[in-house]
N, C-alpha and C positions, 0 to 999 in steps of 0.2 A: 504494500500500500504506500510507503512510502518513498522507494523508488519509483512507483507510477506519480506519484504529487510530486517530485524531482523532476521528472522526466517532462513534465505540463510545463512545471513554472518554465525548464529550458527554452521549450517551443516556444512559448508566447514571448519570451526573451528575444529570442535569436527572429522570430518573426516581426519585431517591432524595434529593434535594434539598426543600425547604420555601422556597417561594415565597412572599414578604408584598410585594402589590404596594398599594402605598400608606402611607398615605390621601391621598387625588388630591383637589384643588380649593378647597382651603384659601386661597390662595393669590388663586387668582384671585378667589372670594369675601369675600375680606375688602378687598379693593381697589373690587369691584365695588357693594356692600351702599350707598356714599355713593350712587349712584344711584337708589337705590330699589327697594323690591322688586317691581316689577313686571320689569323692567331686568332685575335681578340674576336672577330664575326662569328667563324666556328661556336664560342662561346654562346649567342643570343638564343640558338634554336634551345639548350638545354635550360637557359635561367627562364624565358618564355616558357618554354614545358614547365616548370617549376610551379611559376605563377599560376599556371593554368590549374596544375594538380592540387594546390592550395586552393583555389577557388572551387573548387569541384569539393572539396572537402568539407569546405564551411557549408556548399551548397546540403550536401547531404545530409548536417547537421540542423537543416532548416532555416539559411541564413537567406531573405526573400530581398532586402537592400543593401547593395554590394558597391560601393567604389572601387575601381582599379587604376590606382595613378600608373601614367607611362614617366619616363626618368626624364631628368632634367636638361639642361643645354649644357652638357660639360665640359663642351669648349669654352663656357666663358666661366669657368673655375678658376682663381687666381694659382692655385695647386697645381693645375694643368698646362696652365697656360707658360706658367714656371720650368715645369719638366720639359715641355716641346717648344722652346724658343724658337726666333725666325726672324729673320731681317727682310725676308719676302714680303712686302703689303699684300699682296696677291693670294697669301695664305690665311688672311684673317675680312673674318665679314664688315665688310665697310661700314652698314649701320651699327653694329652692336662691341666691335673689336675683337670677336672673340674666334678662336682657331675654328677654320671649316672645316675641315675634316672629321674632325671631334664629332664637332655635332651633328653631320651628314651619317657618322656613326650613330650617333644616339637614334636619329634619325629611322634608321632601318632598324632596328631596336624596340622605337612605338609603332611602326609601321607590322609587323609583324606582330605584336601584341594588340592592334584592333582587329588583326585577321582574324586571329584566335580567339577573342572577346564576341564577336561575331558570331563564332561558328557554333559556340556556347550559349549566345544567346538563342540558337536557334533550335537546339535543346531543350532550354529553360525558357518558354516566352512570356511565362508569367510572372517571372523575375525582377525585379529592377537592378540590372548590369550595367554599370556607367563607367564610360572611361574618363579617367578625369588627363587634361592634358596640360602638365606640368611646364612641357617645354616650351609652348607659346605663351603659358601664364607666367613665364618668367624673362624671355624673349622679351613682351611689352614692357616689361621693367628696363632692361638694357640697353634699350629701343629711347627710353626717354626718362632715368633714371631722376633726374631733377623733381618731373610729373609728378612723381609718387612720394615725395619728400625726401631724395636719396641726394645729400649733398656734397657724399665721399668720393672718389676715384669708384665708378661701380664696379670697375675690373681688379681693384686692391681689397684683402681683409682688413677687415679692422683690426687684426690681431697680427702686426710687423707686415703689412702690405702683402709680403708676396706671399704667403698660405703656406712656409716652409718648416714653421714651429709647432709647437705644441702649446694651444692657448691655454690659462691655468698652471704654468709651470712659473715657479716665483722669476724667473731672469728676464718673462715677457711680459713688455704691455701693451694692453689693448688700446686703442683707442679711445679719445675720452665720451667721445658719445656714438657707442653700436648703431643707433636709430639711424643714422648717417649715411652708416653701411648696407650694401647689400650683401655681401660676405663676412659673416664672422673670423674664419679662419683658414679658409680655404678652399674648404671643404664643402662645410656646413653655413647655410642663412642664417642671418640674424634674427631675432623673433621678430622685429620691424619688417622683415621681408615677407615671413609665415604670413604674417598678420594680411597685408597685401593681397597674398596668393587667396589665403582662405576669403577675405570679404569675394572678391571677383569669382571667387568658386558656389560659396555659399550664400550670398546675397545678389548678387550680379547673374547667378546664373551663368557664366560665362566658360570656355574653355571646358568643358563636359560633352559628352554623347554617347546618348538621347541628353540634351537640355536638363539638369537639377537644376532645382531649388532649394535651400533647407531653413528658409523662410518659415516663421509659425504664425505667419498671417497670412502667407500664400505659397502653397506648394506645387511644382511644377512634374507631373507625370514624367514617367521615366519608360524605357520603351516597350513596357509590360502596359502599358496604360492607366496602369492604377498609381494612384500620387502616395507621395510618402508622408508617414503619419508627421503630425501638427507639432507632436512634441516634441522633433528634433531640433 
């Protein structure tokens, strides 16, 4: 009896819950990219499978609102951009500064994971499966980094410029105002930048597909047709 009243509360849990699984493979790509990108491609199909088998998991488990971020523009990493220097102009994007090829990798990267997003949704159509898309929600930031209150170098950390330290270690200092930054350390965004990303995701509706909203005054259908609950 008691594992069935366990088992209830889960479902109505995981059915009225907002799943954000990711953003996946960061990690392993940016470690792997010294290799080269022929190397590093090979990787996408198996982090992709990953993602997938994860979602297929939660799905099983009853999980009915599901985010899947695709990965960031990480050519314009100050970390990155550090490791693959270049006196070529011709190898960095004129709007944004930030290395092409990187992110033409990232690139094929989300490209492959809406395929597969896709093919999933067409299994599950009563789902809400949303991609959320990281790379152009941060692209607009780099694009016009002043716009959004970002009054730093947006291609420097705020932690020793060029994202080659360990922020939090007594010999470095940050920056005196993060808000400034759009790179904390290299790596990783500043929560001024999160903050950003999630309004244009979560309020704006923006950079998603199917279209969210996670408004509690107006919620926007997801490609199951059915909206997602008020109290998120």
């Amino acid at each position: 009896m008691i594992v069935l009243l366990y088992a209830s509360d889960c479902n109505h849990l995981f059915k009225n819950s907002l799943f954000i699984l990711g953003e996946i493979g960061g990690n392993d790509y940016n470690f792997a990219l010294s290799d080269g990108l022929k190397q590093v491609q090979e990787l996408v199909p198996l982090v992709v499978g990953s993602i997938i088998s994860a979602l297929k998991e939660i799905i099983e488990l009853g999980a009915v609102n599901i985010l899947v971020p695709g990965n960031f523009p990480m050519g314009c990493l100050p970390f990155l951009l550090n490791k693959f220097p270049s006196t070529n102009a011709g190898d960095f994007d004129p709007s944004t500064g930030c290395r092409t090829w990187v992110n033409e990798f990232v690139e094929y990267h989300n490209d492959l994971l809406q395929r597969e997003l896709n093919r999933t949704r067409e299994l599950h159509p009563n789902l809400n499966i949303i991609y959320v898309d990281y790379y152009n929600a941060l692209l607009r930031i780099y694009q016009a980094p002043k716009q959004f209150g970002f009054s730093g170098e947006a291609l420097a950390a705020c932690c020793e410029g060029e994202g080659s330290v360990q922020c939090g270690s007594p010999s470095v200092r940050p920056c005196e105002d993060p808000s400034a930054y759009v790179n904390w350390d290299g790596i990783h965004f500043t929560e001024a930048t999160y903050r950003v990303i999630a309004k244009s995701l979560l309020e704006e509706g923006l950079f998603t597909n199917p279209q969210f909203s996670a408004s509690s005054s107006s919620c926007i259908a997801g490609n199951s047709g059915k909206a997602f609950p008020n109290s998120f």
